[in-house]
C-alpha positions as CSV (number, residue, x, y, z in Angstrom):
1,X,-47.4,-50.6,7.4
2,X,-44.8,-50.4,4.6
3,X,-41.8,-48.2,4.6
4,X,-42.3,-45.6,1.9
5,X,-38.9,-46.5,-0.4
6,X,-39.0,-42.4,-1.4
7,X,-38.1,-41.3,2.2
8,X,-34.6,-41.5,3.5
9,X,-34.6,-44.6,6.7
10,X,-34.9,-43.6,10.2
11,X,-31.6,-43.2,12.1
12,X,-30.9,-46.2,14.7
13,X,-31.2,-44.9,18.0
14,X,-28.0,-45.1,19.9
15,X,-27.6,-47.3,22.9
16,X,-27.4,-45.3,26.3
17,X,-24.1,-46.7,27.1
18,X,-23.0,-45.1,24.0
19,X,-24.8,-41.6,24.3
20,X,-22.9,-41.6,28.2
21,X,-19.5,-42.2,26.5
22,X,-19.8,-39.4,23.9
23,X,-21.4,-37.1,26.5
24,X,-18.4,-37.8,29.2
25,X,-15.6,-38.2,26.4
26,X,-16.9,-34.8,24.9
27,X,-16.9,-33.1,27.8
28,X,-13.5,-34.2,29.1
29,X,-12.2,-33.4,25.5
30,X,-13.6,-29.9,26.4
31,X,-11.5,-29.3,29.1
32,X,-8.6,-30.2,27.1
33,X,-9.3,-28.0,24.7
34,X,-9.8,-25.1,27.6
35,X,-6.3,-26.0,28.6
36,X,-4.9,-25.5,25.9
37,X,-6.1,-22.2,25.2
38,X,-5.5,-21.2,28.6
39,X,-1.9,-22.0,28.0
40,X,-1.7,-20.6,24.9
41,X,-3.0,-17.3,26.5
42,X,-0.3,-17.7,29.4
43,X,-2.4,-19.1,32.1
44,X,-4.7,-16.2,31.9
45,X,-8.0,-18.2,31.4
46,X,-7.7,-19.9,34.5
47,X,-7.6,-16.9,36.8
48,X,-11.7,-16.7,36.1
49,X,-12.5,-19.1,38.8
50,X,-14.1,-18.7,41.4
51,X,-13.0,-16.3,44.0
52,X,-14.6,-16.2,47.2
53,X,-17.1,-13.6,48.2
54,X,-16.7,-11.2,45.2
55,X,-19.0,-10.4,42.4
56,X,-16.8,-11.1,40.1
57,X,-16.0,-14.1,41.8
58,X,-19.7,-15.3,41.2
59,X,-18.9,-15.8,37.8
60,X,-16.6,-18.7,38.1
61,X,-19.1,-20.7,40.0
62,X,-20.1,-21.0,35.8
63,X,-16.3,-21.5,34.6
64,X,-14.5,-23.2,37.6
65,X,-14.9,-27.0,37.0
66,X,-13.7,-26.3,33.5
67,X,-10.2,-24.6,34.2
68,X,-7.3,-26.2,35.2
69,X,-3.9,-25.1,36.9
70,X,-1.9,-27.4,34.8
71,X,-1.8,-30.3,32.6
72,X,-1.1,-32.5,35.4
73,X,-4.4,-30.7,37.2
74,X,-6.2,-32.0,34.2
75,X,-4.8,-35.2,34.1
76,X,-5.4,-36.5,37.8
77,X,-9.3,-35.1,36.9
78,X,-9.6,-36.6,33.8
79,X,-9.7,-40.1,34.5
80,X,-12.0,-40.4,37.2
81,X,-14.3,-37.8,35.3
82,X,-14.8,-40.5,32.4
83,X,-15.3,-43.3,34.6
84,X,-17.7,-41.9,37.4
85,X,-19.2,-39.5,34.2
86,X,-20.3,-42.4,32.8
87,X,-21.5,-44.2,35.5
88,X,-23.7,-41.3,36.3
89,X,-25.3,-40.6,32.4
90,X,-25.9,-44.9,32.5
91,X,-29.1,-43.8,34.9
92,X,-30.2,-41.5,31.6
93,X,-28.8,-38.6,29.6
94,X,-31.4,-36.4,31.1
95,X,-30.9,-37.8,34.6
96,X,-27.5,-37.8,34.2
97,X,-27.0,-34.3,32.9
98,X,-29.8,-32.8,36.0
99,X,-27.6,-34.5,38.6
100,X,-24.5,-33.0,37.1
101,X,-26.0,-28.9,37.0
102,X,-27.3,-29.7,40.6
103,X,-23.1,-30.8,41.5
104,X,-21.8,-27.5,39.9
105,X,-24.0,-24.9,41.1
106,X,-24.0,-26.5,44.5
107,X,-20.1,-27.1,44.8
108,X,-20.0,-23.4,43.2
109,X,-22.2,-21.5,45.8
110,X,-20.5,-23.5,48.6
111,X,-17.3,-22.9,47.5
112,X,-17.8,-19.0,46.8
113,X,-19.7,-19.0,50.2
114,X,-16.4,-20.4,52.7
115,X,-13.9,-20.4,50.4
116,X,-10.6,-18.5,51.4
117,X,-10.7,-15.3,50.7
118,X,-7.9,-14.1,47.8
119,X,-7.7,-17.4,46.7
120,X,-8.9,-18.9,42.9
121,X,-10.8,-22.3,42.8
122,X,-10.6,-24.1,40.2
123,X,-11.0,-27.3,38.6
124,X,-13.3,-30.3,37.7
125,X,-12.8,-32.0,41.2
126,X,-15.8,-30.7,42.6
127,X,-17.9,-32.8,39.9
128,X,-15.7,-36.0,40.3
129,X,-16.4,-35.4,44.4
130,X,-20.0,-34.5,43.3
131,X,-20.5,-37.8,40.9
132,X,-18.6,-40.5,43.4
133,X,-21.5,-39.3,46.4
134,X,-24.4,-39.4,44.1
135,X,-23.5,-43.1,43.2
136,X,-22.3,-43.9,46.4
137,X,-25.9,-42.7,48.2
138,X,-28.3,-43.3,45.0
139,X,-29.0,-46.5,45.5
140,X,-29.6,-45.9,49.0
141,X,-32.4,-43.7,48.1
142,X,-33.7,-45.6,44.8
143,X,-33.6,-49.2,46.5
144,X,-32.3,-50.7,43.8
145,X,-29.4,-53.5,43.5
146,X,-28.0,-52.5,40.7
147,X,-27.2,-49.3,42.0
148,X,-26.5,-50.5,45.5
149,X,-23.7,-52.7,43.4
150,X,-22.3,-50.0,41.6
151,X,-22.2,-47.6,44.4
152,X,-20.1,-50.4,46.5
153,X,-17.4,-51.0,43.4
154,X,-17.2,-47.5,43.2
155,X,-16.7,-46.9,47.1
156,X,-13.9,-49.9,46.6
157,X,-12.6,-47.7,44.0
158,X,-12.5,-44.6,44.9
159,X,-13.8,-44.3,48.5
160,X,-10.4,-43.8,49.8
161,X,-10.3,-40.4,47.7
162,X,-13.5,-39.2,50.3
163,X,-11.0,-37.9,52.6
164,X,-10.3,-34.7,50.2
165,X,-13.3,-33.1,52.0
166,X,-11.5,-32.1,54.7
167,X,-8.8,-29.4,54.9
168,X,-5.1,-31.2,54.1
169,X,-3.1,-30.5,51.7
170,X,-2.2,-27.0,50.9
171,X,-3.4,-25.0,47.8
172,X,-6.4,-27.5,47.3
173,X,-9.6,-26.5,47.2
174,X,-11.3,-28.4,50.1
175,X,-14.4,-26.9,50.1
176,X,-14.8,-28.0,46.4
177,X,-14.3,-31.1,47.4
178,X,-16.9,-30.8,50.1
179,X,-19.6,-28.5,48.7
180,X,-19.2,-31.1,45.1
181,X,-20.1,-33.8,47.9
182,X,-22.6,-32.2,49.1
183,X,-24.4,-31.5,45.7
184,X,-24.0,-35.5,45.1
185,X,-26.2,-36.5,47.8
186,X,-28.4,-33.9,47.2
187,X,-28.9,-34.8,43.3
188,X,-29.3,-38.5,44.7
189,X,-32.1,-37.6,46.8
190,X,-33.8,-35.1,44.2
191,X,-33.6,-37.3,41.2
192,X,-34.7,-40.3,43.1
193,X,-38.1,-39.0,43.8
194,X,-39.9,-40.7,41.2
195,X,-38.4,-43.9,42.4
196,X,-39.7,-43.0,46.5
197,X,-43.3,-42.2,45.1
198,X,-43.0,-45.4,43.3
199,X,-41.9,-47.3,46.5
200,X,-44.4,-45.3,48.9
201,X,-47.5,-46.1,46.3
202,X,-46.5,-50.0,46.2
203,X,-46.7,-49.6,49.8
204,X,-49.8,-48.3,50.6
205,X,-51.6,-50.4,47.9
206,X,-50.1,-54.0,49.5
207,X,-51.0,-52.5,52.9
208,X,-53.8,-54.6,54.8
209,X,-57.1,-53.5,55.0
């Protein structure tokens, strides 16, 4: 069938390593952006984290990952946020984006749930602890070696940082940390249904009769 010459050509669809750069640089861009307002309103911004057992607090299970104490808060999160955020949107945007709302809201309700009381949490940790579990585990649950592969670089990378979920250094939110992990194993094991079916249906159908 011929092009009609009268209607404008159809955009090239973008490669999915280049949708996962722009989603992960836009959103890290983002939070700069928040940082900068927050400063310019004299740190007020960030005190809408969450805070522990509050109603009011319930609301920065929403804002939390996206405030920062400082630029040097931003900084340490940035980095690792662009490399594991990639990683993570390589499986698929969609895939991608599901495992990162599972992360926030899980690392959010944890975090409101134990969280010291009086205290703010804030900050984008609990995704980067949330995105280094769901590629650590994934490939556990998918079977596959390319994520089995990525999951060990990124353990070589970052594994070391695994030790934040438990209670060290003052004034850091922990159970972020934790509750971020938490929500990485479980978007791992949620989003890797289709993949288990797949595996359990092979299965039965090579079984002998």
């Amino acid at each position: 069938m011929s092009t009609n010459p009268y209607l404008p050509a159809p955009t090239p669809k973008r490669a999915l390593w280049q949708s996962a750069a722009m989603y992960t640089g836009g959103f890290v861009l983002l939070l700069w952006i928040v940082e900068i307002v927050d400063v310019a309103s004299g740190s007020r911004v960030e005190t809408a984290g969450i805070n522990p057992r509050t109603t009011d607090g319930l609301w920065g299970i929403l804002f939390a990952p996206m405030l920062h104490d400082d630029w040097a808060h931003l900084l340490a999160n940035s980095v690792p946020l662009l490399v594991l955020g990639f990683l993570v949107l390589l499986s698929g945007i969609g895939r991608g984006l599901a495992a990162t709302g599972i992360i926030w809201i899980i690392a959010g309700v944890g975090t409101w749930l134990i969280g010291g009381g009086n205290s703010n949490h804030i900050g984008a940790s609990s995704l980067v602890f949330g995105f280094l579990a769901y590629l650590l585990v994934r490939g556990f649950f998918t079977r596959n070696l390319g994520q089995l592969a990525i999951g060990v670089v990124v353990f070589l990378l970052y594994g070391s940082a695994l030790w934040g979920v438990l209670p060290s250094t003052p004034g850091v939110s922990w159970q972020g940390h934790l509750f971020g992990a938490v929500g990485g194993v479980v978007a791992a094991w949620a989003l890797s249904a289709d993949a288990r079916e797949a595996r359990k249906q092979k299965s039965v159908g090579t079984a002998p009769l």
